[in-house]
C-alpha positions in Angstrom: 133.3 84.9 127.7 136.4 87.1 128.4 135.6 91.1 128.0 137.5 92.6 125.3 139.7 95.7 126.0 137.9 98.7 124.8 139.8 101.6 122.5 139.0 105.1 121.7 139.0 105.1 117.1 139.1 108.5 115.4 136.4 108.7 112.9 138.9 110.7 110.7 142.0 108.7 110.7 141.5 105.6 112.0 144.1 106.0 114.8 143.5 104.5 118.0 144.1 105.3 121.6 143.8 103.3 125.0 141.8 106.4 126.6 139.4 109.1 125.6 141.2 112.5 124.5 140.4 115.2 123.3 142.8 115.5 120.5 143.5 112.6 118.0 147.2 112.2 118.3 147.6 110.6 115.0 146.2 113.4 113.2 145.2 115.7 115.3 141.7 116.1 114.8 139.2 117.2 117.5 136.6 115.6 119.6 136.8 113.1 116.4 137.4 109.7 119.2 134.3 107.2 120.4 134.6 104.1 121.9 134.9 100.7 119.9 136.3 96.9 121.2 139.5 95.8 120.5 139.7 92.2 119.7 140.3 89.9 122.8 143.6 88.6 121.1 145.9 88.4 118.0 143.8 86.4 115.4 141.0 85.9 117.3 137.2 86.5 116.1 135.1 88.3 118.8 132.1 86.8 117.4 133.4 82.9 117.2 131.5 80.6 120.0 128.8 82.2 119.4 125.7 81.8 117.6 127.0 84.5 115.2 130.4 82.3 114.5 128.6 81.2 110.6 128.2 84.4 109.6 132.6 85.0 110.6 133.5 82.1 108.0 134.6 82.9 104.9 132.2 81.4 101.8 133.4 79.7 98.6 133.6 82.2 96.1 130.9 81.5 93.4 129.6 83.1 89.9 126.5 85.3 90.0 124.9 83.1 87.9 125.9 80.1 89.7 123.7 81.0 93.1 120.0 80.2 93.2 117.7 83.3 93.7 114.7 82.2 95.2 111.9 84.4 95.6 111.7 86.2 99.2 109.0 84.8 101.5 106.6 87.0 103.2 104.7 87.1 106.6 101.4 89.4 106.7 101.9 92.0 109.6 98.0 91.8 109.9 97.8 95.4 109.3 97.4 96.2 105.5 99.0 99.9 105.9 102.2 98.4 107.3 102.7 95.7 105.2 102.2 98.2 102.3 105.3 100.1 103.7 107.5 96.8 104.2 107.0 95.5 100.6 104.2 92.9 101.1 105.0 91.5 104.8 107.6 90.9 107.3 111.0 89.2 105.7 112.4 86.5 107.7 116.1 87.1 108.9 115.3 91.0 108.1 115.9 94.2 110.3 113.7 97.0 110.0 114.5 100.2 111.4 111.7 102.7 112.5 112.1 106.2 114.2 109.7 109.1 114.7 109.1 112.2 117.3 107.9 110.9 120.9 104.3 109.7 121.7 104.0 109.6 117.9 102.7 105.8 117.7 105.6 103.5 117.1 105.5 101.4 120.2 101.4 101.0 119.2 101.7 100.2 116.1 103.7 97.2 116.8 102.4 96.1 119.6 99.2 95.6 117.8 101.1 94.1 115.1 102.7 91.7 117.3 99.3 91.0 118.5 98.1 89.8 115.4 100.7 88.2 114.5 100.3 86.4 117.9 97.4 85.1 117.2 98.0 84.0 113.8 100.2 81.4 115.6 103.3 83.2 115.4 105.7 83.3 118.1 106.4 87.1 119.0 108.7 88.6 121.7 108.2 92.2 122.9 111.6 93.7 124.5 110.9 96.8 126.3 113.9 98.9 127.9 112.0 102.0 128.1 108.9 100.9 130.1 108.0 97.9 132.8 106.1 94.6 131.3 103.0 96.5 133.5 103.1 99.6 131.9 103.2 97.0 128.2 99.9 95.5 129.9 98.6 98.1 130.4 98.5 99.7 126.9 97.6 96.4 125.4 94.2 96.5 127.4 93.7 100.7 127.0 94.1 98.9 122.7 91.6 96.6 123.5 94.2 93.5 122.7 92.4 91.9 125.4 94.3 88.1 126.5 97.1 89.0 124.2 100.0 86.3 124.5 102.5 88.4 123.6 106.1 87.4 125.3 107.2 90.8 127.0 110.9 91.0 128.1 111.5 94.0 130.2 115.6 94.2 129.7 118.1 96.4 128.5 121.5 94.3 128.8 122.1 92.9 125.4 123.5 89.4 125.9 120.3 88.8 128.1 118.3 89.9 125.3 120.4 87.5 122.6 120.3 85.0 124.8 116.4 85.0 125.2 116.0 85.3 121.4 118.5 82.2 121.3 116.4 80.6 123.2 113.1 81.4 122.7 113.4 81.6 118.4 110.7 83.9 118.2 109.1 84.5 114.5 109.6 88.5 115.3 111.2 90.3 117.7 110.5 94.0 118.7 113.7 96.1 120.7 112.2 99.2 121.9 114.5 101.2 121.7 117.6 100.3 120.4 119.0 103.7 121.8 118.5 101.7 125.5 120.5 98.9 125.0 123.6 98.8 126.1 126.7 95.4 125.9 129.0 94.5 129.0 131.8 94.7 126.1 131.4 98.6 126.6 132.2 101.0 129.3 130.0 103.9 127.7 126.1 105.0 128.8 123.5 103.5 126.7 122.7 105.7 124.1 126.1 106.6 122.5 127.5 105.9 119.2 129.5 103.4 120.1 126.6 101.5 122.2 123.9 102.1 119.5 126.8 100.7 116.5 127.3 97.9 118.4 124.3 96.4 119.9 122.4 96.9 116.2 125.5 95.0 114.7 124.8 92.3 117.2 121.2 92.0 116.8 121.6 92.1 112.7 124.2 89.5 113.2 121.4 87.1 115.1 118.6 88.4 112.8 120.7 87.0 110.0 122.2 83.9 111.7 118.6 82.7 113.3 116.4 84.1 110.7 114.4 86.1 114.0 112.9 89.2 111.9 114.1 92.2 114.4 112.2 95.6 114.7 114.6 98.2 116.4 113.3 101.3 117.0 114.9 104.2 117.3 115.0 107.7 118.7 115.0 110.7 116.8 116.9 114.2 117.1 115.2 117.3 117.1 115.9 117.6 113.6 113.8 114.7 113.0 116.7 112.5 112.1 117.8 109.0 113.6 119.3 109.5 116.6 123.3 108.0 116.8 125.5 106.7 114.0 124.6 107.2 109.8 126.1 103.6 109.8 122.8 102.3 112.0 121.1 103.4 108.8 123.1 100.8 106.4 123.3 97.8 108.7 119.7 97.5 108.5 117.3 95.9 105.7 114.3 98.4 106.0 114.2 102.1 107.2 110.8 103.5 108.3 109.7 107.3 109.6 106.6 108.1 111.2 105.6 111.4 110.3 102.8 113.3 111.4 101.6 116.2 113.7 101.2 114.8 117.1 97.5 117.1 117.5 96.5 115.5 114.3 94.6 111.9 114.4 96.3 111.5 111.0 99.9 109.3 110.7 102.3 108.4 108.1 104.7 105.9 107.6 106.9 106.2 104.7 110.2 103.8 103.6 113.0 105.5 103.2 115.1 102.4 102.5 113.9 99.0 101.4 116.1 96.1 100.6 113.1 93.5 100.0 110.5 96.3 97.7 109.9 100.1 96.8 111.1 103.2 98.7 109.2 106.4 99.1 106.2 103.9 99.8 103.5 105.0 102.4 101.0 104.1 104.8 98.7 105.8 106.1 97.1 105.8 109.4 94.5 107.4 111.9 95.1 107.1 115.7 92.0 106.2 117.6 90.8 105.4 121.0 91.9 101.8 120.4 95.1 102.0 118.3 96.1 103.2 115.1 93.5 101.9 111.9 94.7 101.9 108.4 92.9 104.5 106.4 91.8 102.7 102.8 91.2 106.1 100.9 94.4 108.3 102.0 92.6 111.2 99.8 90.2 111.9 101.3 92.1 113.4 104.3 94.4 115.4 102.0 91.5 117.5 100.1 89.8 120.2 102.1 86.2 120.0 102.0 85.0 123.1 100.7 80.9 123.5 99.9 82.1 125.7 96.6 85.3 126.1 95.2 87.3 128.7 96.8 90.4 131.2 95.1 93.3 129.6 95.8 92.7 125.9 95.6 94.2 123.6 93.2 93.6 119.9 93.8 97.0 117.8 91.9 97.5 113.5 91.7 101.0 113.3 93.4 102.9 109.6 94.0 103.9 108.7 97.4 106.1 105.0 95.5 103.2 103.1 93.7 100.3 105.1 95.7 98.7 107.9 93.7 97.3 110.1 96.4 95.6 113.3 95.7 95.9 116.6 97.4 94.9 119.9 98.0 97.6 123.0 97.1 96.4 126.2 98.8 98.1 129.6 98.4 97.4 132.9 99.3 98.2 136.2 97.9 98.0 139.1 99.6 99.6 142.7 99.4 102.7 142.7 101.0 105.4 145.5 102.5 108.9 146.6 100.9 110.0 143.0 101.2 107.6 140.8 100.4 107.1 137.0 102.2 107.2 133.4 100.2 106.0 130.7 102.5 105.3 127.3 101.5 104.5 124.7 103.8 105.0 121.0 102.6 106.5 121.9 99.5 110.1 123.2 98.6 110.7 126.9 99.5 113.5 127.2 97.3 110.9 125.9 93.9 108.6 128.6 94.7 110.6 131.2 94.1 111.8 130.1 90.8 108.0 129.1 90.0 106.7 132.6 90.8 109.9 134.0 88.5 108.9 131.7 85.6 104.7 133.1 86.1 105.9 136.6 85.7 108.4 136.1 82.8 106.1 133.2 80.7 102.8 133.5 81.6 103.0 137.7 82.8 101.6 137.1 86.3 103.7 139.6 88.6 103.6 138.6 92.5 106.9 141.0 93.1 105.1 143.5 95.8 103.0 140.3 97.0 103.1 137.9 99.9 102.7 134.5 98.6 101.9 131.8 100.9 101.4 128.2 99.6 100.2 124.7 101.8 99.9 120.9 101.0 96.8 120.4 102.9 96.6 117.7 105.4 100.5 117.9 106.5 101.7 115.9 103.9 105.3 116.8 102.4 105.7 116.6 98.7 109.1 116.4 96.9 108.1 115.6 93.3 108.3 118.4 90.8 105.1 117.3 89.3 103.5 119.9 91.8 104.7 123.0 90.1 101.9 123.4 88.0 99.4 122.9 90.4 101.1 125.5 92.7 101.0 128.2 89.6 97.4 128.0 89.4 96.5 128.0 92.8 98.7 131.3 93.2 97.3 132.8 89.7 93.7 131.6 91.1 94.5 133.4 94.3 95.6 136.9 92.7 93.2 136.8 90.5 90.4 136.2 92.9 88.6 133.4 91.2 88.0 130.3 91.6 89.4 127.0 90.0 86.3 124.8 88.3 85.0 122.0 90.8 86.5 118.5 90.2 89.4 120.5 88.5 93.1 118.6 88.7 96.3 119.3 87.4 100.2 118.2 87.3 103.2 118.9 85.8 106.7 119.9 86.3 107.2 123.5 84.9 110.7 124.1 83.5 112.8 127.7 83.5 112.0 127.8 79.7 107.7 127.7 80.4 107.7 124.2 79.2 105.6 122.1 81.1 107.5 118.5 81.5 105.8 115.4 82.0 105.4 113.5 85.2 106.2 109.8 85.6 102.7 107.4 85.6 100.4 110.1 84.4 97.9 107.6 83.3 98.0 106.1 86.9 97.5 109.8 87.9 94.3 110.2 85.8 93.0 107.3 86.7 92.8 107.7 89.9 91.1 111.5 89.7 88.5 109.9 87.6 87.7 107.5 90.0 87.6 109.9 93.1 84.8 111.8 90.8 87.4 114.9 89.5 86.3 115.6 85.7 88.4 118.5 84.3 92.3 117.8 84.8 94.9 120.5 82.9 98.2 117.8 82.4 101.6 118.1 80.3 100.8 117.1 76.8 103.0 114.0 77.1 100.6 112.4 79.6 97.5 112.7 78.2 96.1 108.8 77.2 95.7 107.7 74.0 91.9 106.5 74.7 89.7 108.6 76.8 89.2 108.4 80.5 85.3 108.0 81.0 84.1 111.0 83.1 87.6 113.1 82.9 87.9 116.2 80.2 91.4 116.2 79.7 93.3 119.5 78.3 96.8 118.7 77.6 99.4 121.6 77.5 102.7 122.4 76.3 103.8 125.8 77.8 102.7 127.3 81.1 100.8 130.1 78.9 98.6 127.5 77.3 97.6 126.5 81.2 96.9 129.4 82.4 94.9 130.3 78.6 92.8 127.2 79.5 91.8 128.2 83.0 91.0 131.6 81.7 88.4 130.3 78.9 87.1 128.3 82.2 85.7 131.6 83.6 
């Protein structure tokens, strides 16, 4: 196949130029050029005598109505957690996208993946560019995937990589990472924008064309976002982050894009001696186990996509200097400050000349403002010096007004406390259920006052 010229595009205007400058001379712009492939002739498709050429033909133009939606067929992973994240199972033809910090557990997690699915009589291809097919072996046996028949590729060059998928028609393919792959149609490193764009737009064109399922995975920045282009984002099906302090045993994979089922979905996993296990009661690790309750505490049912999960708020009060610290940890900083304003001014809590620290135990990150009540009354619980009652819950977004608002699937909410043994829960008044949760005293509230009136009578 004849190499295609390669231009320098600016992101900004779209104007081209035969080498790199530093200046756009169409408009101007600065350092706004990265490398892309001109087309190897007037009229001619790149992609055409390839396997890809199907996907480069135009299709009949047809009514909505007129196409046949057929129901999207699944593949177990073999590990529940994961296939909790993906929607029910690996998507034939789809491209899932997964990224996290270094040493975090991506490259485990799917090798044991592919190692199940292996021996469910799938065939599985393992494309390393970051590490020699010894060093693979040699984490499959420190996993105990002992006689695993996984196909490793060590190889980096992307048409030897499409060509051993063309070949080879594996059920699901693995590119670790997509950030080391680099195409002879390119003069740039592997690793740039204009490698990463390209070689992902290959792959989902052979994902799509051959129905492989393809797992890229990709770096992150210090920032803890995806490494290269936003546009690596949309080309792909799926979008997974591992999250998770690397000294903790504790892991979390979360969706944060999901053609084929529900975003914000998580898994949850612990990393072992042999590999990462799914953990089947996620709660348990986000509740502090305490021998008494403790000032400070507040125990709330948050929703991580369909998952209720429940976790420990802490905060701390304490007397502070001329300008006094707010610190929350998992939570949104900005909230808390508007949270502690709306205590003072509705419920006639002051914190002004306090240092107020708050924590979402366990490391997990919550965005939902369903939190904000339970983060009132574990800082009122903590400047007040006492205790919340044991197997005490609450949730509830609080508004500027004092109103406390609903949060979405309360009854899902309940339900779950109930079943994890909680039996006083403080909830918006919109939430509480219409017949009564067995083993669950529910006091259903209006205003932040009434809340904080409702502890109170609790001692």
């Amino acid at each position: 196949m004849a190499k295609d010229k390669t231009l320098f595009t600016c992101t900004e205007c779209g104007g081209t130029s035969p080498r790199w400058l530093g200046k756009c001379p169409s408009c101007g712009a600065w350092n706004t050029l990265i490398e892309s492939v001109a087309e190897a002739g007037p009229g001619k498709n790149r992609y055409s005598g390839t396997q890809f050429a199907g996907l480069a033909q135009a299709q009949a133009v047809m009514p909505l109505a007129a196409i046949e939606a057929t129901d999207i067929a699944r593949t177990p992973s073999g590990i529940d957690e994961l296939d909790r994240v993906l929607g029910g199972g690996i998507v034939e033809g789809g491209v899932v996208l997964i990224g996290g910090d270094p040493g975090i557990g991506k490259s485990t997690l799917l090798l044991q993946a592919l190692d199940a699915l292996q021996r469910a009589g799938l065939p599985t291809l393992y494309v390393t560019g970051e590490e020699s097919g010894a060093q693979v072996a040699l984490r499959s046996r420190r996993l105990g995937l002992d006689h695993s028949q996984v196909n490793v590729l060590a190889e980096i060059q992307l048409e030897k990589i499409l060509a051993t998928i063309e070949s080879m028609q594996p059920a699901v393919a693995v590119i670790d990472s997509i950030q080391t792959v680099y195409s002879d149609q390119l003069t740039s490193a592997p690793g740039s924008v204009a490698q990463v764009r390209e070689c992902a737009a290959h792959l989902t064109r052979c994902a799509k064309a051959s129905g492989v399922a393809i797992v890229l995975v990709g770096h992150v920045t210090k920032e803890g976002a995806l490494a290269g282009p936003r546009v690596l984002e949309h080309m792909v099906d799926t979008v997974l982050y591992f999250e998770g302090d690397t000294h903790s045993q504790f892991r979390l994979v979360r969706a944060i894009k999901n053609r084929f089922g529900a975003v914000n979905e998580i898994g949850v996993f612990a990393m072992t001696e042999k590999g990462l296990k799914g953990v089947s009661n996620p709660s348990a690790i986000f509740l502090s186990q305490h021998s008494e309750p403790v000032p400070g505490s507040c125990v709330m049912v948050t929703l991580e996509g369909t998952r209720p999960l429940l976790v420990e708020i802490q905060a701390l009060v304490d007397s502070g200097g001329p300008s006094p610290r707010r610190l929350s940890v998992g939570l949104d900083k900005d909230r808390l400050a508007m949270l502690l304003a709306v205590l003072h001014r509705h419920a006639g809590v002051a914190c002004m000349d306090q240092d107020v620290f708050v924590n979402a135990v366990g490391g997990v990150r919550i965005s939902e403002p369903a939190a904000d009540l339970a983060v009132m009354l574990a800082i009122t619980s903590s400047l007040r010096g006492k205790a919340l009652p044991q197997g005490f819950i609450a949730f509830g977004e609080v508004g500027l007004a004092g109103e406390v608002r609903p949060a979405p699937r309360g009854q899902e909410r309940l339900r779950e406390a109930a079943k994890l043994g909680f039996s006083i829960a403080v909830v918006p008044k919109a939430n509480a259920p219409k017949k009564p949760i067995e083993g669950l005293t529910i006091h259903a509230v209006e205003r932040v006052e009434e809340a904080m009136n409702v502890v109170r009578a609790m001692g």
